[in-house]
DRENDO-1510 file (C-alpha; in Angstrom, 1 decimal, always signed):
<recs>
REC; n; res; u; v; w
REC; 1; UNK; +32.8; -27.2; -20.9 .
REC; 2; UNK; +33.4; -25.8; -17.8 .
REC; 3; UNK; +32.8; -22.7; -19.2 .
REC; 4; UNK; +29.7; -23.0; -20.9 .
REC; 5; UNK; +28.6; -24.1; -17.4 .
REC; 6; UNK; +29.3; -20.9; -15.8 .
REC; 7; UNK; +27.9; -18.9; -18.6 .
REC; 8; UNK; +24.9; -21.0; -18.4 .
REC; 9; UNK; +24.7; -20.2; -14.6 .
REC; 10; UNK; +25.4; -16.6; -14.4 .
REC; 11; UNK; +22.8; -15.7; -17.5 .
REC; 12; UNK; +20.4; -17.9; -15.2 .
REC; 13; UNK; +21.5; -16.0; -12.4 .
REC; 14; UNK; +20.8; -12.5; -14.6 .
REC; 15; UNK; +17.3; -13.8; -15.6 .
REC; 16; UNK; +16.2; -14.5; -12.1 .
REC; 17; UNK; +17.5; -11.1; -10.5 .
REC; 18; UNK; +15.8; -9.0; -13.1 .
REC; 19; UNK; +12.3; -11.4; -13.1 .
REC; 20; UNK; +12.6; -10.7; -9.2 .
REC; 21; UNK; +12.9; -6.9; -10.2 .
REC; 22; UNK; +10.3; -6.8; -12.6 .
REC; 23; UNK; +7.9; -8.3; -9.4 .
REC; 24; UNK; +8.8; -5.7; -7.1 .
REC; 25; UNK; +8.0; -3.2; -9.8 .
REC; 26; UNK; +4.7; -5.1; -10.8 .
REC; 27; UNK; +3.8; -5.2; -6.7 .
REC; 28; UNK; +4.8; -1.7; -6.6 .
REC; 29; UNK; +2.6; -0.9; -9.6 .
REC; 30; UNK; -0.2; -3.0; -8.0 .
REC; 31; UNK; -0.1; -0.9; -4.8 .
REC; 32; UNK; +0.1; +2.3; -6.0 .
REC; 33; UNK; -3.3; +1.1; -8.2 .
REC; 34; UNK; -4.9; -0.3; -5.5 .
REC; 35; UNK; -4.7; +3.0; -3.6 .
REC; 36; UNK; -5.6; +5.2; -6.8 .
REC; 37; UNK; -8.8; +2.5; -6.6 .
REC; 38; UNK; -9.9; +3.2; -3.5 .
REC; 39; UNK; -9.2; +6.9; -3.8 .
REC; 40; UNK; -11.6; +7.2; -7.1 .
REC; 41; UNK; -14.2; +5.6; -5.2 .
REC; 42; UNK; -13.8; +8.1; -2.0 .
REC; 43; UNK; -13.7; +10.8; -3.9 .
REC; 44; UNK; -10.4; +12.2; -3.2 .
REC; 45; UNK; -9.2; +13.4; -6.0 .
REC; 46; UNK; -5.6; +14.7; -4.8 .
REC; 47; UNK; -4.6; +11.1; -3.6 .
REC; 48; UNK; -6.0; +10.0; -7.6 .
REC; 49; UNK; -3.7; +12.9; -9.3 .
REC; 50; UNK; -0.9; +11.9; -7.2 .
REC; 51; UNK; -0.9; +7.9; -7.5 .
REC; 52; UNK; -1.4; +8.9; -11.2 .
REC; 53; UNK; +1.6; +11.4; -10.9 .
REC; 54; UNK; +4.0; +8.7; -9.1 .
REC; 55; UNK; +3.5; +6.1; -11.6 .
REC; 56; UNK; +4.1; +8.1; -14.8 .
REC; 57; UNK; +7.3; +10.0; -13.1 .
REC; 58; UNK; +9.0; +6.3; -11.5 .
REC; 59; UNK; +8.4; +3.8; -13.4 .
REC; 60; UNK; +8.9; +2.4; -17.4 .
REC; 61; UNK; +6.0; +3.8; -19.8 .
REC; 62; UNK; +5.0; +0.1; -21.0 .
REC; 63; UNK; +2.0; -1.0; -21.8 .
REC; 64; UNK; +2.4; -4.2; -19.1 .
REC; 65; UNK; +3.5; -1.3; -16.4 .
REC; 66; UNK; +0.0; +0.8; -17.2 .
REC; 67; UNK; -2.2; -2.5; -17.5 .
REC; 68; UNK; -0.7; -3.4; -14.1 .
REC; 69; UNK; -2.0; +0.0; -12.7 .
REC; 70; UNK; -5.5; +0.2; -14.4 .
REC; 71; UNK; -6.6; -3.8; -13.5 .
REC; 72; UNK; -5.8; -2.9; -9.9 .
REC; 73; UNK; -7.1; +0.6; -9.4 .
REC; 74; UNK; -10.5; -0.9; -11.2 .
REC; 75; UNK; -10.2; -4.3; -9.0 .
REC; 76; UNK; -9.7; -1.5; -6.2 .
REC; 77; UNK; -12.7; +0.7; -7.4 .
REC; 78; UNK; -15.3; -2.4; -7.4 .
REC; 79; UNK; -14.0; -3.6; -4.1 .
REC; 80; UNK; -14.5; -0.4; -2.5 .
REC; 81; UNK; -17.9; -0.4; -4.2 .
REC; 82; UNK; -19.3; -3.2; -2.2 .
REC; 83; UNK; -19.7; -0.9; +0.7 .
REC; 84; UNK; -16.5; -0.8; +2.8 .
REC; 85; UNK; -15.7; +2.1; +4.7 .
REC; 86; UNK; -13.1; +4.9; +2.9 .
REC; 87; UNK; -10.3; +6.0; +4.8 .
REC; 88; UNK; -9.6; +9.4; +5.5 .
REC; 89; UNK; -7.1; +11.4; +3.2 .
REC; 90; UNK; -4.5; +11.5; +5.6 .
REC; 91; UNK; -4.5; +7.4; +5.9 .
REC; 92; UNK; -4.5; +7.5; +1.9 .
REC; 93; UNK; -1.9; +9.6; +1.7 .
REC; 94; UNK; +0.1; +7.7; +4.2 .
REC; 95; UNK; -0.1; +4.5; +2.5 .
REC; 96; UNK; +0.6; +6.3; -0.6 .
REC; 97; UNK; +3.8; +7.5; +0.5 .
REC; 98; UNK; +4.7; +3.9; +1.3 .
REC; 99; UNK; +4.0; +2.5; -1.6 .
REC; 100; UNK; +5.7; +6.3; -3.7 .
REC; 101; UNK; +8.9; +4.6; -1.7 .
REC; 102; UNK; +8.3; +1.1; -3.0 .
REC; 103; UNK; +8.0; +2.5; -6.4 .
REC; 104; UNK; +11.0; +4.4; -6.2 .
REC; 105; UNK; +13.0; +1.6; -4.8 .
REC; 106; UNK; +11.6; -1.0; -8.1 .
REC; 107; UNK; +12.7; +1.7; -10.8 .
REC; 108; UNK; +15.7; +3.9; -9.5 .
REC; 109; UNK; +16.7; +4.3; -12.7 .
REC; 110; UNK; +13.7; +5.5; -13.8 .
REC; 111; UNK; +13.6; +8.7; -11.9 .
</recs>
């Protein structure tokens, strides 16, 4: 019994680390969208090719993982829309290198 107990506890254990790794992917994901989003709307079309580029190269080619990217680069897109300021390329790219790193850091393997 005791046994099954343990078992029980480390495949709960299992399940919880890798539904907490499939959020920081899905966060990464969101961010790296979010920036691609704003970028469209800008009009700054490296900052696009590259969030585009960092997805596809880092993390899993599912379906989930590119749903994840296209609802928040098109939440991104509308929100810009409404007539907030774009940032300059160089803030862009800056948060696009922070969120790159995120990516990398929620798929190492998938490099």
């Amino acid at each position: 019994m005791k046994l099954a107990a343990s078992i029980l506890m480390l495949t709960l254990a299992g399940l919880s680390t890798a539904s907490l790794a499939a959020d920081a992917g899905s966060a990464a994901i969101a961010a790296v969208g979010q920036i691609n989003g704003i970028a469209l709307a800008c009009q700054q079309p490296a900052i696009v090719s590259r969030a585009r580029n960092a997805v596809q190269t880092s993390a899993p080619k599912t379906r989930a993982n590119g749903e994840a990217f296209e609802a928040a680069t098109n939440a991104a897109y509308l929100e810009q829309g409404k007539g907030a300021p774009c940032p300059d390329a160089a803030t862009l790219a800056g948060r696009l290198g922070d969120a790159e790193k995120q990516l990398q850091d929620a798929f190492p393997t998938s490099r």
